[in-house]
mmCIF file of the N, C-alpha and C atoms, coordinates in Angstrom:
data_MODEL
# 
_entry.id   MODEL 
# 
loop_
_atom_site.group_PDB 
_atom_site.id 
_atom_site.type_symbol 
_atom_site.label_atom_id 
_atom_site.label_alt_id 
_atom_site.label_comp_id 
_atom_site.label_asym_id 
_atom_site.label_entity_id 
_atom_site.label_seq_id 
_atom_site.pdbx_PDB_ins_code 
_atom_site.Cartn_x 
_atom_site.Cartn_y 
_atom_site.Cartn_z 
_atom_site.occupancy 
_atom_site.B_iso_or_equiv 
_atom_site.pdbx_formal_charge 
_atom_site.auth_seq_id 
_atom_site.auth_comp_id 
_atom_site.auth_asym_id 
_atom_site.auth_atom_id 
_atom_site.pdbx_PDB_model_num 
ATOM 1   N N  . UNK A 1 1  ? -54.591 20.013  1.733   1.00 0.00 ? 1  UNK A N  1 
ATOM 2   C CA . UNK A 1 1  ? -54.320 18.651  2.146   1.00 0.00 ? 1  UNK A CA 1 
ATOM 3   C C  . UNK A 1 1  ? -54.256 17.709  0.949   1.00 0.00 ? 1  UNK A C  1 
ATOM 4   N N  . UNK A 1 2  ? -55.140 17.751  0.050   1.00 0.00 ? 2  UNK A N  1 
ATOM 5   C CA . UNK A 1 2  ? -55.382 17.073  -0.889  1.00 0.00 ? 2  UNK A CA 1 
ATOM 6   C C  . UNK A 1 2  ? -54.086 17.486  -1.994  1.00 0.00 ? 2  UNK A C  1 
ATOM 7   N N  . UNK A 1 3  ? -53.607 18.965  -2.115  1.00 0.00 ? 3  UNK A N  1 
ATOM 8   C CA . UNK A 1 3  ? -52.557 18.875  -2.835  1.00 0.00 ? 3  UNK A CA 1 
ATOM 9   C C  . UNK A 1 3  ? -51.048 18.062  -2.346  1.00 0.00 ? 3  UNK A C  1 
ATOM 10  N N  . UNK A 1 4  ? -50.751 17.793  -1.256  1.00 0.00 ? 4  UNK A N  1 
ATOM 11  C CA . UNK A 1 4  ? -49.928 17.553  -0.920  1.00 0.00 ? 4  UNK A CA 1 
ATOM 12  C C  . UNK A 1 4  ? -49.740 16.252  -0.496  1.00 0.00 ? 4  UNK A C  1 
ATOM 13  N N  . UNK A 1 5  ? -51.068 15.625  -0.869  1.00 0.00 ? 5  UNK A N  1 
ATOM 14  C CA . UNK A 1 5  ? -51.377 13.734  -1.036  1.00 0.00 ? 5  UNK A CA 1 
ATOM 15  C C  . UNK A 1 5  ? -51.204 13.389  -3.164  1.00 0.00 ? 5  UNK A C  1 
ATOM 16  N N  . UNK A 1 6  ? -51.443 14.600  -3.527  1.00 0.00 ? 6  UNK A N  1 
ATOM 17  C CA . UNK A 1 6  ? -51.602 14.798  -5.016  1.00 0.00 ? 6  UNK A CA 1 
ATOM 18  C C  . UNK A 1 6  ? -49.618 14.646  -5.373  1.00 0.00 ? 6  UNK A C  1 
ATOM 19  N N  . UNK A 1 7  ? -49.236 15.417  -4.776  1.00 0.00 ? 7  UNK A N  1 
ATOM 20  C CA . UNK A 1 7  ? -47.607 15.459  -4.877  1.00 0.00 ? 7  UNK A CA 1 
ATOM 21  C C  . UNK A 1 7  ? -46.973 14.283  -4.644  1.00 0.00 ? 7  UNK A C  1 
ATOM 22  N N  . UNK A 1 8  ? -47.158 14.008  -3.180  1.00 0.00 ? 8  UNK A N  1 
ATOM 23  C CA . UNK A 1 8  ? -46.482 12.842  -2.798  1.00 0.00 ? 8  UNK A CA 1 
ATOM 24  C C  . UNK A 1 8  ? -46.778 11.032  -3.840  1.00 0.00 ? 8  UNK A C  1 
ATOM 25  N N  . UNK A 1 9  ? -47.618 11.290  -4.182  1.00 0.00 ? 9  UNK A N  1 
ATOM 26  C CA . UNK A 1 9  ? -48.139 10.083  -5.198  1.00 0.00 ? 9  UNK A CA 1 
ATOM 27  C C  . UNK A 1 9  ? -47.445 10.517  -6.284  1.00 0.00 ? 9  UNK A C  1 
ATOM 28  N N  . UNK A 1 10 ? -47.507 11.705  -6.812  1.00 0.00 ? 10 UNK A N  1 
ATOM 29  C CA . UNK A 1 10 ? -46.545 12.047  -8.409  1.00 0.00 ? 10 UNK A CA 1 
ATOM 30  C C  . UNK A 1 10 ? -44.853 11.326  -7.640  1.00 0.00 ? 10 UNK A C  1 
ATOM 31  N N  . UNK A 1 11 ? -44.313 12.020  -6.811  1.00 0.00 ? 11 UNK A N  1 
ATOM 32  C CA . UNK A 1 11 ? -43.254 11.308  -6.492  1.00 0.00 ? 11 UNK A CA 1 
ATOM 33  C C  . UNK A 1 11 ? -42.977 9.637   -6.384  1.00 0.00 ? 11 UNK A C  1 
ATOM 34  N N  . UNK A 1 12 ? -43.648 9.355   -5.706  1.00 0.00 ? 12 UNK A N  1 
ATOM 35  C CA . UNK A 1 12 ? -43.583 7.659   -5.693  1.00 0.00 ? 12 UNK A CA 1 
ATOM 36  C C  . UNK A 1 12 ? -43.734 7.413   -6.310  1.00 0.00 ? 12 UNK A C  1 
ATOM 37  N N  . UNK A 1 13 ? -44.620 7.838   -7.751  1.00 0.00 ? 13 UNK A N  1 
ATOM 38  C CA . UNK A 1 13 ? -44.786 7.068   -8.896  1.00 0.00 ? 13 UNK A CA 1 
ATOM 39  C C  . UNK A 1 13 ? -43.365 7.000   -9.645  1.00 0.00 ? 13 UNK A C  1 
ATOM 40  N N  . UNK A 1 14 ? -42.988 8.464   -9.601  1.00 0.00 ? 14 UNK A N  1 
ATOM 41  C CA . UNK A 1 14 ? -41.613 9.188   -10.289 1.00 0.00 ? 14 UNK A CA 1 
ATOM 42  C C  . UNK A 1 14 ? -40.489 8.179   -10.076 1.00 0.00 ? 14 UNK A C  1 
ATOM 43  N N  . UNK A 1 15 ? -40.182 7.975   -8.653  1.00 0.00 ? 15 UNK A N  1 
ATOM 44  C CA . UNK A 1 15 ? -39.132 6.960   -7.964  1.00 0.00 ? 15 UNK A CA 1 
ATOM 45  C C  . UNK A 1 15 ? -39.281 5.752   -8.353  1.00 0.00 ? 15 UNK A C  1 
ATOM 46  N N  . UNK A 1 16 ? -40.572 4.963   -8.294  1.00 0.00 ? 16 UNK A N  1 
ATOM 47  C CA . UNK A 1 16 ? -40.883 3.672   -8.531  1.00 0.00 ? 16 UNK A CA 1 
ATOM 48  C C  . UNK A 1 16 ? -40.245 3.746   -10.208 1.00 0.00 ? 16 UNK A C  1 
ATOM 49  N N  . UNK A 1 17 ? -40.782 4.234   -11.454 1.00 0.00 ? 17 UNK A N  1 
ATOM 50  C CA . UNK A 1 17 ? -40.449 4.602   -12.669 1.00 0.00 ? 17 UNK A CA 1 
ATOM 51  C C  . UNK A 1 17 ? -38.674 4.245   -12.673 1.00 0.00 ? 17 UNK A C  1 
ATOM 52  N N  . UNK A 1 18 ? -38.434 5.216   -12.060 1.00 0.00 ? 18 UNK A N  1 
ATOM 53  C CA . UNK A 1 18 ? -36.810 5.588   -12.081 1.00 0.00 ? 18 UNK A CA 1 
ATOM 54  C C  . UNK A 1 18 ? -36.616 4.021   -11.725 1.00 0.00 ? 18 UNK A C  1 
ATOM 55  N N  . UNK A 1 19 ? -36.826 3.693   -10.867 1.00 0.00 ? 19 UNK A N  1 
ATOM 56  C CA . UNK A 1 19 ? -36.555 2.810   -10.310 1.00 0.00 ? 19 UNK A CA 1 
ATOM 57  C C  . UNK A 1 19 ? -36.064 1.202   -11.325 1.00 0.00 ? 19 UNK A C  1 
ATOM 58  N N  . UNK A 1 20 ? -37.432 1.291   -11.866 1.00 0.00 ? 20 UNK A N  1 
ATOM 59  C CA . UNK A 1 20 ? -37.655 -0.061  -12.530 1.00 0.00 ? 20 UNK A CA 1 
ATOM 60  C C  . UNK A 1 20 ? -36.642 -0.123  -13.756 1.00 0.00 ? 20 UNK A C  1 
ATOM 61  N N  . UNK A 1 21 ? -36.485 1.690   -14.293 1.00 0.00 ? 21 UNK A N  1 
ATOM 62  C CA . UNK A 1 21 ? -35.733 1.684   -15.365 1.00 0.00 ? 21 UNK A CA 1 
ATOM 63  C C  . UNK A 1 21 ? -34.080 1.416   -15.122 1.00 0.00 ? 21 UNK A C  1 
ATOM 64  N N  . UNK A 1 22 ? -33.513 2.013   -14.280 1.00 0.00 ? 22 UNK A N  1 
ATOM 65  C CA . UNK A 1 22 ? -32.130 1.838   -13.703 1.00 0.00 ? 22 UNK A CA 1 
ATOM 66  C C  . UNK A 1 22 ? -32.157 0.111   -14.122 1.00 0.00 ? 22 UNK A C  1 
ATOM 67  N N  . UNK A 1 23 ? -32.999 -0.386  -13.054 1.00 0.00 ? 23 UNK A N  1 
ATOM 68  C CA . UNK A 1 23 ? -32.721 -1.905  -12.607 1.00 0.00 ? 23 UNK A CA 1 
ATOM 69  C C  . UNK A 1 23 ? -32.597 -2.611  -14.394 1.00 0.00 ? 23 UNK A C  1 
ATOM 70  N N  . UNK A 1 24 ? -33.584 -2.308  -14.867 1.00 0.00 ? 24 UNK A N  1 
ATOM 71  C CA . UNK A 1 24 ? -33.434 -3.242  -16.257 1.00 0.00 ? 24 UNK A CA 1 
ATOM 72  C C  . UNK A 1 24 ? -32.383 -2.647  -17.047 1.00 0.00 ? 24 UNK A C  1 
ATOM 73  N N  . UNK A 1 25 ? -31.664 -1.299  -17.271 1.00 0.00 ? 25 UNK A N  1 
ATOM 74  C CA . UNK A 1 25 ? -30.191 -1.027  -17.702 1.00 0.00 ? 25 UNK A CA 1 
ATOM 75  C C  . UNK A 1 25 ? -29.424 -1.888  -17.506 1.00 0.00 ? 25 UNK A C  1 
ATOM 76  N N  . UNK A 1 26 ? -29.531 -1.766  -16.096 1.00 0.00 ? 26 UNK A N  1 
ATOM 77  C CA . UNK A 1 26 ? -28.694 -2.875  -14.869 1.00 0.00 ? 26 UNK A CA 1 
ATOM 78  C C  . UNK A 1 26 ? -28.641 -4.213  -15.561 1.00 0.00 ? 26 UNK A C  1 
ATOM 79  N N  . UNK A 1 27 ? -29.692 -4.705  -15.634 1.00 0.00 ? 27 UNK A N  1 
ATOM 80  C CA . UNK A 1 27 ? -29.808 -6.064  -15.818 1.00 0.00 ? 27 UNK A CA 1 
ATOM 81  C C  . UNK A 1 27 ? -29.297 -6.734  -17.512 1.00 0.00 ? 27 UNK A C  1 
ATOM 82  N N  . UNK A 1 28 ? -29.391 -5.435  -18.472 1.00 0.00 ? 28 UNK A N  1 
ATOM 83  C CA . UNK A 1 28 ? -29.493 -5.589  -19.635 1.00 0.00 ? 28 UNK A CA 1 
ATOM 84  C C  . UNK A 1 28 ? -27.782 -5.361  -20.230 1.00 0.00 ? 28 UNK A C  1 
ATOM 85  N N  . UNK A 1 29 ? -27.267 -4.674  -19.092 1.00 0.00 ? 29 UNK A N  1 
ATOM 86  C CA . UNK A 1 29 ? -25.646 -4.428  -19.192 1.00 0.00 ? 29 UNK A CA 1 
ATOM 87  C C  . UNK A 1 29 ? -24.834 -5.917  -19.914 1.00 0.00 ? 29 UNK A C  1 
ATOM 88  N N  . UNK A 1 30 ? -24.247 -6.225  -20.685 1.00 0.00 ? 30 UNK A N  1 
ATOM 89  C CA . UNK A 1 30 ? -23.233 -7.277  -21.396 1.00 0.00 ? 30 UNK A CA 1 
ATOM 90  C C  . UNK A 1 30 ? -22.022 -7.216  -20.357 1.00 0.00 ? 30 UNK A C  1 
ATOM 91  N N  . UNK A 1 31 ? -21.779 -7.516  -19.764 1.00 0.00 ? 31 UNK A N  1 
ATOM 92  C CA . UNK A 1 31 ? -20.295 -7.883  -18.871 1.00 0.00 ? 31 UNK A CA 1 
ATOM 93  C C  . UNK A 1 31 ? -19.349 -8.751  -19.499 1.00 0.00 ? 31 UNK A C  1 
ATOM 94  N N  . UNK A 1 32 ? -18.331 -8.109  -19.454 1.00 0.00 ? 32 UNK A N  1 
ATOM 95  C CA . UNK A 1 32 ? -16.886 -8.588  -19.946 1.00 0.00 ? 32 UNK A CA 1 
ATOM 96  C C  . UNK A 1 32 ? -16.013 -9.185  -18.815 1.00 0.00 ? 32 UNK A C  1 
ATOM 97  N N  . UNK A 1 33 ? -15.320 -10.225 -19.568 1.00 0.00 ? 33 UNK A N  1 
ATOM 98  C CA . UNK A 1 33 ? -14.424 -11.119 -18.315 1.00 0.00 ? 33 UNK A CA 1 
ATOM 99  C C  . UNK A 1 33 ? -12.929 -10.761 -18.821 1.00 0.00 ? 33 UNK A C  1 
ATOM 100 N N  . UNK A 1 34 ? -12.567 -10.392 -17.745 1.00 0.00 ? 34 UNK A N  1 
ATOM 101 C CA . UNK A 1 34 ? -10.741 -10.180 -18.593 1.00 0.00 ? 34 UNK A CA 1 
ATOM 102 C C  . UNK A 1 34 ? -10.034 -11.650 -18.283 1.00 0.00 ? 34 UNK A C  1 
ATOM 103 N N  . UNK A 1 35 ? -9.624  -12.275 -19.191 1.00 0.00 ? 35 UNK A N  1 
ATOM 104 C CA . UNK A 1 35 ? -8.640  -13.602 -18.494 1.00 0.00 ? 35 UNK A CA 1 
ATOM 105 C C  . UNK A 1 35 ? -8.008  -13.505 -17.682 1.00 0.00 ? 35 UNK A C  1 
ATOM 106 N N  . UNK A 1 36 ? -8.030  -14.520 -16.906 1.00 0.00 ? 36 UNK A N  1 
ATOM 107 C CA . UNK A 1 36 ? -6.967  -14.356 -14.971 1.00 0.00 ? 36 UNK A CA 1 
ATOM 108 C C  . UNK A 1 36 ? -5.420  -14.332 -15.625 1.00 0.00 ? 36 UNK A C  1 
ATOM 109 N N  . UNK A 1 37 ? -4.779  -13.744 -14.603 1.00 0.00 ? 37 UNK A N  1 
ATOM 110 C CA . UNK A 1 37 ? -3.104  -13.153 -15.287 1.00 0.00 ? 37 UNK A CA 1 
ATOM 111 C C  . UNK A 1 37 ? -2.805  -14.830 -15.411 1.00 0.00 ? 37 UNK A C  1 
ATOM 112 N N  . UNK A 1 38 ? -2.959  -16.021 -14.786 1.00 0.00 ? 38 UNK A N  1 
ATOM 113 C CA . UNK A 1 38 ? -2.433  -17.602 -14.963 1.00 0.00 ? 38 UNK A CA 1 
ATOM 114 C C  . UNK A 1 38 ? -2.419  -17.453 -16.583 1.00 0.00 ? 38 UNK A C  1 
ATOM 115 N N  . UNK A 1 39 ? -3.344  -17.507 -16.864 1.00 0.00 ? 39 UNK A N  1 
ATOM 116 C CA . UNK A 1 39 ? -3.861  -17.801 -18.226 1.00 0.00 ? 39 UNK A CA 1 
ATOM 117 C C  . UNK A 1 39 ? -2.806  -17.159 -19.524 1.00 0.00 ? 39 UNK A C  1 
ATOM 118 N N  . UNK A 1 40 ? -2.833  -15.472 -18.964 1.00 0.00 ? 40 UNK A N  1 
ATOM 119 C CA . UNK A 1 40 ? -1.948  -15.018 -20.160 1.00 0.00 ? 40 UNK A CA 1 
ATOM 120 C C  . UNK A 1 40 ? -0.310  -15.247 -19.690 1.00 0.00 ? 40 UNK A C  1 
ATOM 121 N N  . UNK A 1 41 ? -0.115  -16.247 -18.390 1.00 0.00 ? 41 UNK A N  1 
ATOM 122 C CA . UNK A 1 41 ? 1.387   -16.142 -18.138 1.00 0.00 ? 41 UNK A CA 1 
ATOM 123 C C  . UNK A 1 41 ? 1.648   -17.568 -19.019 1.00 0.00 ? 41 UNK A C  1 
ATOM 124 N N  . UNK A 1 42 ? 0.379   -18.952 -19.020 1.00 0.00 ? 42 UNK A N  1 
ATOM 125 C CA . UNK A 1 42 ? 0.974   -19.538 -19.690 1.00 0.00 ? 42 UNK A CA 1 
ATOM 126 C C  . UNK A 1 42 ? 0.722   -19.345 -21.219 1.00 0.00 ? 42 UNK A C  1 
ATOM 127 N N  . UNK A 1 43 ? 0.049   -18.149 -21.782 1.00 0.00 ? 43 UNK A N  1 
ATOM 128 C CA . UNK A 1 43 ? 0.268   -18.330 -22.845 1.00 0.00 ? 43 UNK A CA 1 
ATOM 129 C C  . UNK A 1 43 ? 1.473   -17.581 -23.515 1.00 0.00 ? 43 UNK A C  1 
ATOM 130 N N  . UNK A 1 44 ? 1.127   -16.567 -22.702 1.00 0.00 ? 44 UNK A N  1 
ATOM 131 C CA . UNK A 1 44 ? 3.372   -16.156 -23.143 1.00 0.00 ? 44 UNK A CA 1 
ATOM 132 C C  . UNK A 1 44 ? 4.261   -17.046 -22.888 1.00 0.00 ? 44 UNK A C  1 
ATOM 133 N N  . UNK A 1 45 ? 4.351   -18.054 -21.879 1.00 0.00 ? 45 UNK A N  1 
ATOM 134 C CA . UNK A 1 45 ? 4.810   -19.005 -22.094 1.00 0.00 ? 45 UNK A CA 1 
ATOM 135 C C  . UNK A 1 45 ? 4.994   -19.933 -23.029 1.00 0.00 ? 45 UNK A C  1 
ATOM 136 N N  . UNK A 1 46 ? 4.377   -20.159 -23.515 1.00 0.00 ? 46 UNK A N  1 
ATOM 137 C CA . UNK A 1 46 ? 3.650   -21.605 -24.305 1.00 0.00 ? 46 UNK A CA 1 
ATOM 138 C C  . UNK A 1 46 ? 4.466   -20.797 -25.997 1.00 0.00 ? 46 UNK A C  1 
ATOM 139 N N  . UNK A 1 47 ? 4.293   -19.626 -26.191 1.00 0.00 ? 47 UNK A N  1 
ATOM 140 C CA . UNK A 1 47 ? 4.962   -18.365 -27.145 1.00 0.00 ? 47 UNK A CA 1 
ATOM 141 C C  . UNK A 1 47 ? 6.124   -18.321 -26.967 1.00 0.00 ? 47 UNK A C  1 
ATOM 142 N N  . UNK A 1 48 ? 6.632   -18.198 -25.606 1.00 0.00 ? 48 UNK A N  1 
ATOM 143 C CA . UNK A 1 48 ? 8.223   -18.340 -25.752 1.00 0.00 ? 48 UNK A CA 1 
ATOM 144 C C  . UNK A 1 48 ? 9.035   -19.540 -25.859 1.00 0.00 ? 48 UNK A C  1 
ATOM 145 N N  . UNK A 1 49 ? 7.887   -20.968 -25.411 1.00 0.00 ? 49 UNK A N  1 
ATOM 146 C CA . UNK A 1 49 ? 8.937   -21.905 -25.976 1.00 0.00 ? 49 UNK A CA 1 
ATOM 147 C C  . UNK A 1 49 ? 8.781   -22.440 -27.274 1.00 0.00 ? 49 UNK A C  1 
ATOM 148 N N  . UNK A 1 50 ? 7.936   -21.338 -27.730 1.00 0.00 ? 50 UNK A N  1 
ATOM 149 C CA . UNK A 1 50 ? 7.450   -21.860 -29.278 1.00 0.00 ? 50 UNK A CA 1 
ATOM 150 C C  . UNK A 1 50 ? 8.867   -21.437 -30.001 1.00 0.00 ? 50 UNK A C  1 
ATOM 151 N N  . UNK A 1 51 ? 9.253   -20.494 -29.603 1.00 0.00 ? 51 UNK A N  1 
ATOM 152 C CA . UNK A 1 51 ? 10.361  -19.717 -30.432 1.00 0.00 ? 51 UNK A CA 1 
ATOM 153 C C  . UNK A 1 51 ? 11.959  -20.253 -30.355 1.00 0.00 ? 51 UNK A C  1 
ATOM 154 N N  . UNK A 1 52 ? 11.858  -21.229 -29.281 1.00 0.00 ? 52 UNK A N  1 
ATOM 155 C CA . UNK A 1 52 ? 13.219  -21.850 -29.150 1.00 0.00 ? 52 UNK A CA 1 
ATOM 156 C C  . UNK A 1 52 ? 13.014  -22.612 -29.812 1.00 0.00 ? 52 UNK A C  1 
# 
């Protein structure tokens, strides 16, 4: 009985662990913004009437 209260606590500890570590990866990730297509249509724009 006692081994199998001994296990189940190694697990939850295991999960909780896993757990906390994922989340702060997670949190620690740098995210990149790609510019909205508006943006690079007027700047090819703005480029092509540079050239006339």
């Amino acid at each position: 009985m006692w081994v199998v209260i001994a296990v189940s606590a190694v697990i939850v500890v295991m999960v909780l662990v896993l757990s906390i570590l994922t989340l702060n990866k997670g949190y620690g990730y740098n995210h990149t913004v790609d510019p909205l297509p508006e943006e690079k249509d007027q700047e090819n724009k703005e480029e092509s009437d540079q050239g006339k």
